[in-house]
C-alpha positions as CSV (number, residue, x, y, z in Angstrom):
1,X,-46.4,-1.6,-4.8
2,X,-49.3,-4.4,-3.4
3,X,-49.7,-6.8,-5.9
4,X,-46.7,-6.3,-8.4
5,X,-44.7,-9.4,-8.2
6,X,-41.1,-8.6,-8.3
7,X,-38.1,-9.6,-11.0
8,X,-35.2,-11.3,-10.1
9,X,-32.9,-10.0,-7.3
10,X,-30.1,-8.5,-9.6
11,X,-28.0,-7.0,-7.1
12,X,-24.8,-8.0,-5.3
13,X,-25.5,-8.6,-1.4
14,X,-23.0,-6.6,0.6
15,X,-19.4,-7.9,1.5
16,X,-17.8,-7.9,5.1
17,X,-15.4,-5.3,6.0
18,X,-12.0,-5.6,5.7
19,X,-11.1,-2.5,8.6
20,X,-12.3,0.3,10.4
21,X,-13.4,1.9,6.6
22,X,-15.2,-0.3,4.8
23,X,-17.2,-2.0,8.3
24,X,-18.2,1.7,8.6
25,X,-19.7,2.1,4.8
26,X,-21.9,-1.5,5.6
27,X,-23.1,-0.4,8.4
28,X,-24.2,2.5,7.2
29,X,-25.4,1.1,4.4
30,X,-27.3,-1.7,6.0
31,X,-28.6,1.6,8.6
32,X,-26.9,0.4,11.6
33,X,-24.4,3.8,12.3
34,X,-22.5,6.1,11.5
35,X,-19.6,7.1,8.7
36,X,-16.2,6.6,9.1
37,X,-14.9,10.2,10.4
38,X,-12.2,12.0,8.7
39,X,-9.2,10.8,11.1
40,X,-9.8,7.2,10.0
41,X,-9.8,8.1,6.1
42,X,-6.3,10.3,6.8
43,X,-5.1,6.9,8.8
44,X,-6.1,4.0,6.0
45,X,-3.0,3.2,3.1
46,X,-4.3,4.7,-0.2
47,X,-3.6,1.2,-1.8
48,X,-4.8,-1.0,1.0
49,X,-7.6,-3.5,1.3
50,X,-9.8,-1.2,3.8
51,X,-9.7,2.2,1.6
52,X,-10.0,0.4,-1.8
53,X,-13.5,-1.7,-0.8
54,X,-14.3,1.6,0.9
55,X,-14.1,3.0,-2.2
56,X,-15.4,0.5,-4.5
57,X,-18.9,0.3,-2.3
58,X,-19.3,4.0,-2.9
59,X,-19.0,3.8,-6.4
60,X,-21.3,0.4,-6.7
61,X,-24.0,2.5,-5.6
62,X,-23.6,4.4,-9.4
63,X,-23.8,1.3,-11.0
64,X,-26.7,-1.6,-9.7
65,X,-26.0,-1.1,-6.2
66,X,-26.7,-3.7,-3.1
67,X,-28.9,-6.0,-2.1
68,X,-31.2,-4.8,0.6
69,X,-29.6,-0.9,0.0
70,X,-31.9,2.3,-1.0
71,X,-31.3,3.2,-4.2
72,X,-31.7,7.1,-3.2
73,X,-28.1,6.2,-1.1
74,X,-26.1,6.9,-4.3
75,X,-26.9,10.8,-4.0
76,X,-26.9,11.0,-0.3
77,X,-25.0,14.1,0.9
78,X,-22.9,12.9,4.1
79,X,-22.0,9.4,1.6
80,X,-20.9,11.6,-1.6
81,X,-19.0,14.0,1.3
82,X,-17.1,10.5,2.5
83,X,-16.4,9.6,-1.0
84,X,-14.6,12.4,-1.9
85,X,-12.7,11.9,1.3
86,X,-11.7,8.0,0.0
87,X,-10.8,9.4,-3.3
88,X,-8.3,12.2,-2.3
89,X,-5.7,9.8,-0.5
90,X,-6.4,7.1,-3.5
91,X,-5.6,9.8,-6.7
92,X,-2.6,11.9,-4.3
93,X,-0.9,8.2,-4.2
94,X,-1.8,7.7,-8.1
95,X,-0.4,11.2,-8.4
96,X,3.2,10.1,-6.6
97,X,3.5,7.0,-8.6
98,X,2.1,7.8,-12.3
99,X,4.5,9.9,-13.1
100,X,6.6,8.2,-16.1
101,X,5.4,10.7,-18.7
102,X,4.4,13.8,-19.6
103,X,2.9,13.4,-22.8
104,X,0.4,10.9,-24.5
105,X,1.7,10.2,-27.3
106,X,5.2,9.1,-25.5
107,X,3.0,6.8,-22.8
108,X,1.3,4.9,-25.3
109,X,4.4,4.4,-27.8
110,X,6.2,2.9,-24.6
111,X,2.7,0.1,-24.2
112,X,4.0,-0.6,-27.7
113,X,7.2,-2.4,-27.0
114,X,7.0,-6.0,-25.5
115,X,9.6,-6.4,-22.7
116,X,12.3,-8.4,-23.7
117,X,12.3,-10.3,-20.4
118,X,9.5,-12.6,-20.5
119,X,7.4,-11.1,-17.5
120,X,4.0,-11.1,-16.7
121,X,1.0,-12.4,-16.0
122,X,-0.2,-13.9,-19.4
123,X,2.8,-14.9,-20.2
124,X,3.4,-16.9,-17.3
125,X,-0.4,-18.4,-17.8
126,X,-0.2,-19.1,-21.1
127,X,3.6,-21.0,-20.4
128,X,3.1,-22.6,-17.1
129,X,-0.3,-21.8,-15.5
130,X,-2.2,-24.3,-14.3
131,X,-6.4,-24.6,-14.6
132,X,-6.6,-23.4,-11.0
133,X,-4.4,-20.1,-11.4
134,X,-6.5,-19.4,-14.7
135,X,-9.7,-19.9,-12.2
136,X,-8.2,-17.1,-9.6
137,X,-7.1,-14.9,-12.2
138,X,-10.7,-14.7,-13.7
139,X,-12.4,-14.6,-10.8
140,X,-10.4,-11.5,-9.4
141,X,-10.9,-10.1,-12.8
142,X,-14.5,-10.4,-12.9
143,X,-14.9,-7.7,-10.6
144,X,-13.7,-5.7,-14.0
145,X,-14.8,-7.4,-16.1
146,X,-18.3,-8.3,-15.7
147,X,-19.0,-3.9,-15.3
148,X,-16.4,-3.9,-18.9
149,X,-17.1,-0.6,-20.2
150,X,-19.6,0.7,-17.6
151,X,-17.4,3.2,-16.2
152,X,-15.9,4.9,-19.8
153,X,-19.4,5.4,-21.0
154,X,-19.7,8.2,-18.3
155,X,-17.2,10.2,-21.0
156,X,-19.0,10.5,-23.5
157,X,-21.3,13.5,-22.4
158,X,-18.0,15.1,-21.9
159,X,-16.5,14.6,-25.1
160,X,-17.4,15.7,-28.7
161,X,-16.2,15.8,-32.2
162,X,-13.9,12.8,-33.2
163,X,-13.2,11.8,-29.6
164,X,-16.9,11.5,-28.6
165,X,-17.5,9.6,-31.9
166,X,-15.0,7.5,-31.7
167,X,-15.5,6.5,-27.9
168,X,-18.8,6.2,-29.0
169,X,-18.0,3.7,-31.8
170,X,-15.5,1.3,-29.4
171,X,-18.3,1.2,-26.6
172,X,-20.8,-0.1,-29.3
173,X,-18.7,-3.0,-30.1
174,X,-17.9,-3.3,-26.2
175,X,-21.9,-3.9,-26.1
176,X,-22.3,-5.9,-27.9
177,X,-23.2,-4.0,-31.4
178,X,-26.9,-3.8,-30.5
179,X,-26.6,-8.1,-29.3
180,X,-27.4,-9.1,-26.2
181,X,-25.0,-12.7,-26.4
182,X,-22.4,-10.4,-27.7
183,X,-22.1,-8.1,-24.8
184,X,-18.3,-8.5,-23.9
185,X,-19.7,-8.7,-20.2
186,X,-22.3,-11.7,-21.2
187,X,-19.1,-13.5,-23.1
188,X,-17.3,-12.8,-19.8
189,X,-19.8,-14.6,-17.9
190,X,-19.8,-17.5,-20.2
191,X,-16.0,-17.5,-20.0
192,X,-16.4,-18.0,-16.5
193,X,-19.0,-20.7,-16.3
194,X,-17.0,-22.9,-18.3
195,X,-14.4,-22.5,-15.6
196,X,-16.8,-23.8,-13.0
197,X,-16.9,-19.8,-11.7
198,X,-20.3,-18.4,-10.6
199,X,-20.5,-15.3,-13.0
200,X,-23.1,-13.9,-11.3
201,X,-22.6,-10.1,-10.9
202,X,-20.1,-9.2,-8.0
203,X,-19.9,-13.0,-6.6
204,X,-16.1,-12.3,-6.3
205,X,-15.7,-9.4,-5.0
206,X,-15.1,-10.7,-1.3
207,X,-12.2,-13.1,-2.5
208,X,-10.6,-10.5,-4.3
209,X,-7.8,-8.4,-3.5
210,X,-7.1,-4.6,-2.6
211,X,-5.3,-4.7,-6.2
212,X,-8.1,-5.7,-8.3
213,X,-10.3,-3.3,-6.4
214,X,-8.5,-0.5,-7.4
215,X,-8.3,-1.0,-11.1
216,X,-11.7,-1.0,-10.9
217,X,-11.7,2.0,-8.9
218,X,-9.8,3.5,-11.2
219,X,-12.3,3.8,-13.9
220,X,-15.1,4.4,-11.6
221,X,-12.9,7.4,-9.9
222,X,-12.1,8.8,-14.1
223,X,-15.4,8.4,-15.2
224,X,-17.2,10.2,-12.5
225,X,-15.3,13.3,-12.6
226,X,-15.6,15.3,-15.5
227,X,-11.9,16.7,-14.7
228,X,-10.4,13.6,-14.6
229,X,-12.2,13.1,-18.3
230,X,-8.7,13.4,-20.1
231,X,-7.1,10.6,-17.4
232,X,-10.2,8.3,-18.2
233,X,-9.2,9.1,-21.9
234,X,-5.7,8.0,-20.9
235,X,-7.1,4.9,-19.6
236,X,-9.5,3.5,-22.4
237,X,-6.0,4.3,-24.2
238,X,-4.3,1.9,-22.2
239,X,-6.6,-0.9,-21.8
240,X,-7.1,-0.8,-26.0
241,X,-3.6,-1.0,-26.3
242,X,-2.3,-3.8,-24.2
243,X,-5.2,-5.8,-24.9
244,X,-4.9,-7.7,-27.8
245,X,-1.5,-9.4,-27.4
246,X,-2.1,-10.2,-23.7
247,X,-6.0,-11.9,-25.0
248,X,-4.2,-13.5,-27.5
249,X,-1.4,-15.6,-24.6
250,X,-4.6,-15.7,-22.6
251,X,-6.5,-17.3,-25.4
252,X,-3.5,-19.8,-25.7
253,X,-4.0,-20.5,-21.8
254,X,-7.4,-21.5,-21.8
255,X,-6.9,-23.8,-25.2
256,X,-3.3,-25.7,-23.4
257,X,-5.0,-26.1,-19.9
258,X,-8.7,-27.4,-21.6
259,X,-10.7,-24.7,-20.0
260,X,-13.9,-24.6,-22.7
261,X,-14.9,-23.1,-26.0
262,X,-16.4,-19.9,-24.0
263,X,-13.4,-19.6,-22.4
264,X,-11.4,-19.0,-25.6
265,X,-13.8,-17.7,-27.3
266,X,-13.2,-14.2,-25.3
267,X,-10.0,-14.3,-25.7
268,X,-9.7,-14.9,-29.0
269,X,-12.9,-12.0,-29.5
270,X,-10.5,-9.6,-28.3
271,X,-7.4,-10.3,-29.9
272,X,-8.8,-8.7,-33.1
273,X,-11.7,-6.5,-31.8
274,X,-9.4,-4.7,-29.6
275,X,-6.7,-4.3,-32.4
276,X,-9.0,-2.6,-34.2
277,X,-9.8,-0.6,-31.0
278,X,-6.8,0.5,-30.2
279,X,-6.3,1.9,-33.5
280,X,-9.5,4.1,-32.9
281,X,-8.7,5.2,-29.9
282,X,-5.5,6.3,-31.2
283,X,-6.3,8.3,-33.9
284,X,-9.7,9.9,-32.9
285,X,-10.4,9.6,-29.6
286,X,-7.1,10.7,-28.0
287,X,-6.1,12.5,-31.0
288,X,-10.0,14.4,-31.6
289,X,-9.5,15.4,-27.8
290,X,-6.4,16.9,-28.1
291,X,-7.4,18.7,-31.2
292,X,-10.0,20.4,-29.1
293,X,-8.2,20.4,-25.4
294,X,-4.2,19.9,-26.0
295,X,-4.0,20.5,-22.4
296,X,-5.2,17.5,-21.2
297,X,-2.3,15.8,-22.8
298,X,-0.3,15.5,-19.4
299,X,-3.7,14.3,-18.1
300,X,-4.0,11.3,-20.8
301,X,-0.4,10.3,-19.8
302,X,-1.4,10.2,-15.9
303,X,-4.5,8.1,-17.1
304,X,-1.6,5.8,-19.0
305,X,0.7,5.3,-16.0
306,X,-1.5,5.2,-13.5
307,X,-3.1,2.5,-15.2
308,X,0.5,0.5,-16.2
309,X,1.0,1.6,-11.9
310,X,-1.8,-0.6,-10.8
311,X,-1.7,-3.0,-13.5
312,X,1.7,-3.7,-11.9
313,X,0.4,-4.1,-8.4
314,X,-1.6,-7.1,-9.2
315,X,0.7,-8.5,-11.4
316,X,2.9,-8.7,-8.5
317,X,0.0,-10.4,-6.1
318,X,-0.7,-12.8,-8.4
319,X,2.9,-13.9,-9.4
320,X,4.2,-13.7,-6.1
321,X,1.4,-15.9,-4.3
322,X,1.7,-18.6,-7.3
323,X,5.4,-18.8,-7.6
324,X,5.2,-19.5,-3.8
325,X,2.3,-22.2,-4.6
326,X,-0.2,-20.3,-2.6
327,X,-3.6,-18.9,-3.3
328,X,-3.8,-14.9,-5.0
329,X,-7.2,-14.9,-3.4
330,X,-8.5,-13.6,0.0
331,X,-10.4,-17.3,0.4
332,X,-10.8,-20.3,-1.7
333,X,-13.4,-20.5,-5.1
């Protein structure tokens, strides 16, 4: 409108392609041509760096989209239509791989038990990372992190009772609890500046791999489909779990290697908030839901493994790149 001066830009500008796919979703984006066709979706690896920022630029749209992009693109037929094409490959593959358990309560017992071998990625940070692996393992993570509990707020229409209460009660905290500074996202961003990481809003995304694109996809995939409600479940299940003894080797990281008070300070926020969490989750949101639906309980497990499944996949990208003494990134921060 003439004479209304705008805000600040707030949203991420668009990324290169990485393959036939995702040059395809820019250009269209950008109104230059045409979708990818069908043939090139059936062609792309499910897991691969083309499909997976394919996928993530379609769902960006539902959250604060690109700079330069019309906003009315997130409904736009032929784009949704292309989506769902991404996602079929990408959840058939989850589908092949996630399969570990049956039930819920079996997958999230198993999250329970530390290995006994020593394994990992906060493990090896907090024993023998060094400030610049810390740096490439928040930057890929900010992708997730800096959207932290965006995607499991789509749920809650499609919950009620217990589970939607108590979903409802772990987002709350995940905002912040009605403050602004305390919006796990904000903390995030301060984490990262004391690393000497732009935490501006999607500033990674280029430099980070196929594997952190899809745990993000992930959630993005669970939250927007209200049959995939018990999997998103599932996942929120997962993440709560796991999260407060690797924050806690994390927190440890940041205080050996000197990387700032913000730094810590997330870590340590979430060894205790997400204890708490987990416990919540546990006993009313997966429980309330499978008061009310008990046959979404093969559904929660898939949300588990497939979760643990890509979890995996960038566990191995990052240790195998830094026990090599090379970069995890697609190009330098």
């Amino acid at each position: 409108m003439e004479g209304v001066e705008k805000g600040p830009v707030t949203e991420p500008e668009l990324p290169p392609g990485r393959g036939e796919l995702s040059a395809a979703l820019t250009g269209y984006l950008r109104g230059t041509g045409p979708l990818p066709d069908d043939a090139a979706i059936a062609d792309a690896a499910p897991f691969g760096d083309d499909l997976q920022l394919a996928l993530y630029l379609c769902y960006e749209l539902h959250y604060r989209g690109f700079a330069g992009v019309d906003a009315a693109l997130e409904w736009d037929p032929e784009l949704l239509r292309v989506r769902a094409a991404l996602e079929q490959p990408f959840l058939a593959a989850l589908r092949a791989e996630a399969t570990r358990h049956e039930h819920a309560d079996d997958a999230l017992d198993e999250l329970l038990v530390e290995p006994a071998d020593g394994r990992g990625v906060t493990r090896f940070l907090r024993d023998e990372g060094e400030l610049w692996q810390l740096r490439e393992y928040v930057a890929q993570r900010s992708v997730y992190h800096l959207k932290e509990a965006d995607p499991h707020a789509w749920v809650l229409p499609r919950l009620w009772g217990r589970a939607k209460a108590g979903m409802a009660a772990v987002e709350f905290d995940e905002f912040g609890a009605g403050r602004a500074e305390r919006v796990h996202a904000r903390l995030f961003a301060d984490l990262m500046a004391d690393l000497d990481l732009d935490p501006t809003y999607g500033r990674y995304l280029h430099e980070s791999g196929a594997e952190a694109l899809a745990v993000v996809n992930l959630m993005s995939l669970f939250g927007l489909h209200r049959a995939l409600r018990g999997a998103l479940v599932g996942h929120f299940a997962a993440v709560e779990t796991t999260s407060s003894p690797g924050s806690r080797r994390l927190a440890d990281a940041m205080r050996r290697t000197g990387a700032g008070p913000a730094a810590e300070h997330f870590y340590r926020e979430h060894v205790e908030a997400d204890a708490v969490h987990e416990q919540v989750v546990r006993r009313e949101v997966v429980a309330g839901l499978l008061e009310e639906e008990p046959w979404l309980d093969r559904d929660i497990a898939f949300g588990v493994d497939a979760t643990s499944c890509l979890e995996d996949r960038l566990a191995d990208r990052l240790l195998g790149a830094w026990r090599d003494g090379e970069s995890s990134l697609r190009a330098s921060v």
